[in-house]
N, C-alpha and C positions, 0 to 999 in steps of 0.2 A: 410187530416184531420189536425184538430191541434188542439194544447195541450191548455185545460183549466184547470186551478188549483182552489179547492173550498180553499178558506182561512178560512171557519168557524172552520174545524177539524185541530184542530193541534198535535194529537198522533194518532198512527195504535191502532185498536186492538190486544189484546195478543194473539198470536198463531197462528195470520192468514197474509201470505205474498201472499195474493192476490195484484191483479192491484187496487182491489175496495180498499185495505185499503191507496193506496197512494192518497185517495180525487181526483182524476182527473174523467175528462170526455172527452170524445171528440167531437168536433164540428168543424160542416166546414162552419160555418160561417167567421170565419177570419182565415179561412187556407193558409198559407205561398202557398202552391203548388196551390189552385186556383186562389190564387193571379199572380203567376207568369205565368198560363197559361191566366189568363184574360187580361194581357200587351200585351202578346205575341199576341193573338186572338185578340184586336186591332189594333195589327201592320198590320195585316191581313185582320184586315176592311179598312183600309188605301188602302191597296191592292184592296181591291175586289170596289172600290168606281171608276176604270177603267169600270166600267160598266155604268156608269154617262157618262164617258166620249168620249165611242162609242157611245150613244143615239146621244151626239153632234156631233161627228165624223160621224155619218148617216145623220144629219140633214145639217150638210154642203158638203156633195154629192147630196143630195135631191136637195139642192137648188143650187148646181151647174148642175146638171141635167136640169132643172129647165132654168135656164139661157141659157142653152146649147139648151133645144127646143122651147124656142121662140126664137134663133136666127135661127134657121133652117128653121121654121113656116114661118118666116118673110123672108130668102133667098128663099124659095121655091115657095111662093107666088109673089116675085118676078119673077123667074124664069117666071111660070106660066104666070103671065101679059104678060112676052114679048115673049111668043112661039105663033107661028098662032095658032088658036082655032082648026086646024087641029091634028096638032101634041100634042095637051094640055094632050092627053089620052098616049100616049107613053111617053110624059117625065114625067108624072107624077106617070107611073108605076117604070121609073127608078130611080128617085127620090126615092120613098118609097122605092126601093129594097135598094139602096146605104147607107139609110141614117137609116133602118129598121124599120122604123114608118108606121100604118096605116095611108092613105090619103083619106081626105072625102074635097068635096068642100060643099057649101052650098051659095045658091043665097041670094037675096035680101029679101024674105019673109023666108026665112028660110029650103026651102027644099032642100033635099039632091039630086044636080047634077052630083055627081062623087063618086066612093069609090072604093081604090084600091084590095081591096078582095071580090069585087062584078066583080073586074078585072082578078081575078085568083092567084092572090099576097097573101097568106097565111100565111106572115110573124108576125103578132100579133096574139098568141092564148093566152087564159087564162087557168089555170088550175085547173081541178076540187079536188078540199080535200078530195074528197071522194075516190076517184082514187089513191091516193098517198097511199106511203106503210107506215109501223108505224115507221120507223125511221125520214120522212117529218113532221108523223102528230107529233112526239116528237119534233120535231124542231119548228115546228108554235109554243106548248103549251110552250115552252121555252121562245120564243120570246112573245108570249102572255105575259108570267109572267114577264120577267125580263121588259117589257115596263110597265106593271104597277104598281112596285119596282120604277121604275127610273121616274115614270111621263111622260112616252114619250104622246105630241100629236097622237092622233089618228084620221086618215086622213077618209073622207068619203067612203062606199063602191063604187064602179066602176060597175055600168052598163049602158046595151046595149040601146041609145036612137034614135029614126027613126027621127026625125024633130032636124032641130041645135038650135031652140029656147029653144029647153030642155037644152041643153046644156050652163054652165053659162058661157062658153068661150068667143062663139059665139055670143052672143047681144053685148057684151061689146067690144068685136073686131072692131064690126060694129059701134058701137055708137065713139069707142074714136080713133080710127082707129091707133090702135096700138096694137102689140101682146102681148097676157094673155096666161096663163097657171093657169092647176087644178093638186094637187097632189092628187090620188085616193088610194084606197088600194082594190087590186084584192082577191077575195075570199081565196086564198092562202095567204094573209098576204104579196104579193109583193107590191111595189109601181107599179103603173101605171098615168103618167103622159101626160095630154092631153095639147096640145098648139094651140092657133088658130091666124091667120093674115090675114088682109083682103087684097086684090088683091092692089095695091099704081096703080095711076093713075086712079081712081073710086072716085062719090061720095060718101058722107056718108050713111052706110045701101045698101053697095055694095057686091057682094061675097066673102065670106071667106075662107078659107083653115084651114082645122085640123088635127092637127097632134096627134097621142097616141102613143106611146110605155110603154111597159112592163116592168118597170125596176128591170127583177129581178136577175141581179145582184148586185144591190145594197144590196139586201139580204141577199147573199150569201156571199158577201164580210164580211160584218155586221157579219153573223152568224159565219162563218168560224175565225171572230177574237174575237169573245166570246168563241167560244168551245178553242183557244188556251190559253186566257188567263184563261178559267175554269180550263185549265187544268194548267198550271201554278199555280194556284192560289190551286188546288187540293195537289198538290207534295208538296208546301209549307206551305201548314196546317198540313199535315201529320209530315213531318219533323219538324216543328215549334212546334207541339205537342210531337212531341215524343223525342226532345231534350228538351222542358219545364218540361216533366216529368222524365226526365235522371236531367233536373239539380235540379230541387224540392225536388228528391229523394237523389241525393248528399248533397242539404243542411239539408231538412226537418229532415231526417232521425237521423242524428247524432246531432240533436237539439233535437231531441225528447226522444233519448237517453240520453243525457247530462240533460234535463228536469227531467226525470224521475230521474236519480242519484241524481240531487238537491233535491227534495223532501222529497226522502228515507231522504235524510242526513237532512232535515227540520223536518221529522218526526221523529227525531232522531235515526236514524240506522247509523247515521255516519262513527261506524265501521265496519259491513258489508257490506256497502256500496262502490262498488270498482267504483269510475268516469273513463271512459273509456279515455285514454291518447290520440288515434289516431292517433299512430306516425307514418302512412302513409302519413298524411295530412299535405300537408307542406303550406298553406295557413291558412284563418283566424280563420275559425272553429278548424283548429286543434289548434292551437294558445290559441282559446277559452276553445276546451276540456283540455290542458293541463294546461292553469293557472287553470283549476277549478281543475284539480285534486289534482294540486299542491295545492291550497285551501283547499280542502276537509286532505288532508292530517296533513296541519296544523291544521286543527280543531280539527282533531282526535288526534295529538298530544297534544295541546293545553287541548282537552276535558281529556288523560292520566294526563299532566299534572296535570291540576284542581284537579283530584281524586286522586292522588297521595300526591298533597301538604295536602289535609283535611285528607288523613291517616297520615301522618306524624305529621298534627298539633296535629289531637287526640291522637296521640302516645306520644306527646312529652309534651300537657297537662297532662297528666293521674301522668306522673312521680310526678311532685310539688301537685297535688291535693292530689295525695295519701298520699304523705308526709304529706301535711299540715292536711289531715282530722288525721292521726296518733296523730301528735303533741297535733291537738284540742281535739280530744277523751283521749289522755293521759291529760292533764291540767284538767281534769273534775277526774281523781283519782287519782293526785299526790298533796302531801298537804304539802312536802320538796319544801322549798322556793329554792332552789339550782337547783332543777331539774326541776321548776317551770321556772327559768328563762331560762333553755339550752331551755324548749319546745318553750318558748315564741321567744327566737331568733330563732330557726327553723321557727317558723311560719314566722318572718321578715322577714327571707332571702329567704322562700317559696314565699313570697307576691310579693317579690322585684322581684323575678324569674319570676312571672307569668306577672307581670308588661310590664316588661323587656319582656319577649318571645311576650306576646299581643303587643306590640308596633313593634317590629322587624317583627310581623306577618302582621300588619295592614299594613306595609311601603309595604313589598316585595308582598302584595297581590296588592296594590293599584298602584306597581312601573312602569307595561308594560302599562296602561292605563294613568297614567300622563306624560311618557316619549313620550308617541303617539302625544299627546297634545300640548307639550311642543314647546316652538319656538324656536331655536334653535341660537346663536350668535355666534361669533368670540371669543373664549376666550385663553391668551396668558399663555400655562399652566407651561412655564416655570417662568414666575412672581406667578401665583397659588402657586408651587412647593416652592421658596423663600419664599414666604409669610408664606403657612404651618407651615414651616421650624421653622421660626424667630417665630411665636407665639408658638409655640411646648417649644424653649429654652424659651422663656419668662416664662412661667409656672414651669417651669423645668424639667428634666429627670430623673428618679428613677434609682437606681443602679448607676451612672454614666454613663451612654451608650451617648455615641457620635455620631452626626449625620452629612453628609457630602454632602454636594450637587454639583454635576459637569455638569454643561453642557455647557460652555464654550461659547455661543452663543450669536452674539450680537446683531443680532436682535430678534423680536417677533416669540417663536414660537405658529403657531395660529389656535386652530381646532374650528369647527364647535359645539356648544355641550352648555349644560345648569351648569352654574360652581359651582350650590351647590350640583348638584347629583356626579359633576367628584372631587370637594371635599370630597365628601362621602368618595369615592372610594382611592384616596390617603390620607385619614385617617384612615382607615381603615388599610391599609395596613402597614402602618406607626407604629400604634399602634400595629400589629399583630409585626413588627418585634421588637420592644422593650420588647417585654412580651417573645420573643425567644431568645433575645439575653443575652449573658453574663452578668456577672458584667462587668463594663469599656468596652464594648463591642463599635464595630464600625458598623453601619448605614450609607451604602452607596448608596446615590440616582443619577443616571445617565441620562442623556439625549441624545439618541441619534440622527439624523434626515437624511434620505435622499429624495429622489426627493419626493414621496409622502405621505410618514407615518414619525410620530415621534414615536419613542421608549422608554418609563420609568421603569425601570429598580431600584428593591428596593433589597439590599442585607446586609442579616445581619450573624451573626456568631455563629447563632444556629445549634442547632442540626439539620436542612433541614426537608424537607420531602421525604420521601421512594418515591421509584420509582412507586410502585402499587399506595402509596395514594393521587399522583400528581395528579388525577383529582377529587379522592371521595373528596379534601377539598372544592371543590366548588359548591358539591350538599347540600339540604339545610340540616339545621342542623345538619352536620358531624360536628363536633368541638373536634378537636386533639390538646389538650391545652399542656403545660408543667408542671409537674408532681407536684410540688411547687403551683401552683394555683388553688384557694380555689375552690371546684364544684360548675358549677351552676351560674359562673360570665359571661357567654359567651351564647348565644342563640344560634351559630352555624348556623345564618343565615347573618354573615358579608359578608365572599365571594361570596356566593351565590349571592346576593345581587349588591357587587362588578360587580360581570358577567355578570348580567343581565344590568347593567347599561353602562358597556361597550359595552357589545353588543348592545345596543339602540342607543351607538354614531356610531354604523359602525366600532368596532371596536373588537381587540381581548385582552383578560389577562389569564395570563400558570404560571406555576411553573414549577424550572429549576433549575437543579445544577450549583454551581459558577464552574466559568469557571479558576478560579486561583491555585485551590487545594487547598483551604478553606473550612471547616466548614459551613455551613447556607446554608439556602432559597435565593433562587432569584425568586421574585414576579418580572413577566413583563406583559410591559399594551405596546401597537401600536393602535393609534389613527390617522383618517387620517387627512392630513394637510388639511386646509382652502384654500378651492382656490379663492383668492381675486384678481379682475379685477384691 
């Protein structure tokens, strides 16, 4: 059978985990498993088309039979001319016995002068089908059928005629004076084959000689190589079928399975939905079960995610909406211009917030679908890094905080990657550590690189981050600001941000204590190097 999917439904009904609600049906119209037994079952016709080829394989012993008694006809008839007319009746009984053919002479008008079973020689009988047991008469109907499968010619029946002019051997013997033969077919379905040659040294319309035999060994020959290759051909269907459905069932089965789990997860149960792994299968299907699982897993992640980030957003709207509706419900009963203005800058800085968080929201919702997108170039992030650097002092730095850059390297270091999302990201960073750092504080940026990743390394001489909260800064909107800045200037979706952008280069960014017995954060990013021909 095999799996049809209706694509009109696209949700189950509620409460019901039937097969009927996953839209499927089944049809064995284009079933993978009748598929594979109809190849097979042709390979098998291939096979059985040896039955063509015995028809021909009969028909060239026929005719070498055939050949074989006219040349006898024609020896014997010589014989005959040169024995005295005394002895013509003893050699021509020994003849027939030697050679196993009946012997009939026939004169000049056609009557019959001689016949060696009118001589006592009983060597040609025919046999009656009525007489035979039912494993014969099964063999004729055999032979019947498979000759009219394969087309075989079917030869005239064989009887008994008293004058040789019945006989179409005979005139034609006489008239061209050269030996003919008749293939016949004996009521049993054997060949019987008649040959006639006229006496040499006579004139034309002189006595003939005839010869028949029975040939029913060519029957049996025939029949005896059908029943072997039936029987060949029987073993090999068997087995051809019954390893077609051993392999059908190998593939069909955990396709059908894998089918089904697609669905479910179409019809969105993605989370109940467990995709079978197959981790016996160490070939293609299993290969296939487990990227789908692996698939299906990300979706369910991906789908947690989703639902996650819109609780988060409406959690993190409600804060500034609440504010601001406070603010605007109080400007409608405060009539002190003093208190009029605090509202009105609450409302600003609400606005600005909301601004601010809807843009930060619009980037990080829209950032895994244009990073997909994205094409990717060679960019040399240690000139990036310089460059930051140099426009950072150009604007200036607040507090005095100083910033340092090392990475000593003289050629290009060069990753793969889009340079205004990995700017993002080393501004961000950049930013995060001047807002941690002291007054006169130092800002030290690194570069490290071996054979396949480069290392960037930002440390500054703040107060670090806790050991527990080194990963909660990079969920969205955790924002662990310094205690001096003003609420509400940070969305708390930078690193987040940050992560997801590195991770789109193939790459990773952690937080990590300096390693000097210092003070401050160490932000690291490993990006892998560009591998250029």
């Amino acid at each position: 059978m095999a799996l049809a999917i209706d694509s009109q439904r696209s949700s189950p009904r509620h409460g019901d985990d039937r097969d009927s609600d996953l839209s499927l049906r089944w049809s064995g119209r284009v079933s993978l498993t009748r598929r594979i037994l109809a190849v097979n079952i042709f390979a098998l016709a291939m096979l059985a088309g040896g039955f063509f080829y015995l028809d021909s394989f009969r028909s060239r012993i026929v005719d070498s039979r055939v050949a074989q008694a006219k040349r006898e006809a024609r020896l014997i008839a010589e014989a005959l001319a040169a024995a005295q007319p005394k002895a013509r009746e003893a050699l021509a009984i020994d003849l027939a016995r030697s050679t196993g053919t009946r012997l009939r002479l026939f004169d000049a008008t056609g009557a019959q002068t001689a016949d060696s079973r009118a001589m006592g020689l009983r060597n040609f009988t025919l046999v009656d089908p009525d007489t035979e047991g039912s494993g014969a008469r099964a063999g004729r109907f055999l032979d019947a059928l498979i000759d009219t499968v394969v087309g075989a010619e079917r030869a005239p029946l064989y009887r008994e005629r008293r004058a040789g002019q019945t006989w179409p051997d005979v005139p034609i013997a006489q008239q061209t004076q050269q030996a003919v033969a008749t293939v016949w077919r004996a009521p049993d379905r054997t060949p019987v084959i008649t040959a006639a040659a006229p006496l040499p040294g006579q004139s034309r319309g002189s006595t003939v000689v005839m010869t028949a035999i029975n040939a029913r060994d060519i029957t049996q020959t025939v029949r005896l190589e059908r029943f072997r290759l039936s029987l060949v051909l029987l073993v090999v269907s068997i087995a051809s079928i019954l390893l077609s459905l051993f392999l059908a069932r190998t593939i069909v089965r955990p396709l059908r399975r894998l089918a089904l789990a697609a669905v479910r997860v179409r019809l969105g149960r993605a989370r109940e939905v467990v995709v079978p792994r197959l981790p016996s299968r160490g070939d293609e299907i299993g290969m296939l079960a487990r990227a789908l699982s692996d698939m299906s897993q990300a979706l369910r992640a991906r789908i947690d995610a989703t639902e996650a980030f819109a609780a988060d957003v409406t959690h993190e709207m409600k804060n500034p909406l609440a504010s601001l509706r406070s603010a605007v419900e109080g400007l409608g009963m405060v009539r002190e211009p003093v208190l009029q203005e605090k509202l009105l800058s609450i409302v600003r800085d609400d606005v600005h917030r909301l601004d601010r968080l809807i843009s930060d929201i619009s980037e990080a919702s829209r950032l895994d679908a244009q990073l997909s997108r994205a094409k990717f170039e060679p960019v040399d992030i240690g000139a990036m890094i310089d460059a930051l650097l140099n426009a950072r002092t150009q604007r200036g730095i607040e507090r005095g905080v100083r910033m340092l850059a090392d990475h000593r390297h003289d050629k290009p270091l060069l990753v793969l990657g889009e340079d205004t999302r990995l700017e993002r990201v080393f501004e961000n960073l950049i930013d995060n550590a001047i807002s941690f750092s002291p007054n006169d504080g130092l800002i030290a940026i690194s570069l490290l690189v071996d054979a396949r990743e480069v290392e960037i390394a930002v440390e500054d001489e703040g107060p670090g981050v806790p050991e527990e909260s080194r990963e909660q800064v990079f969920r969205r909107f955790q924002s662990i600001r310094p205690t001096e800045e003003a609420f509400g200037k940070h969305s708390g979706l930078g690193l987040a941000i940050a992560r997801t952008i590195i991770e789109g280069h193939q790459g990773k960014i952690a937080v990590e204590s300096r390693s000097d017995q210092h003070n401050g954060a160490r932000f690291v990013v490993r990006l892998p190097l560009a591998e250029m021909s």
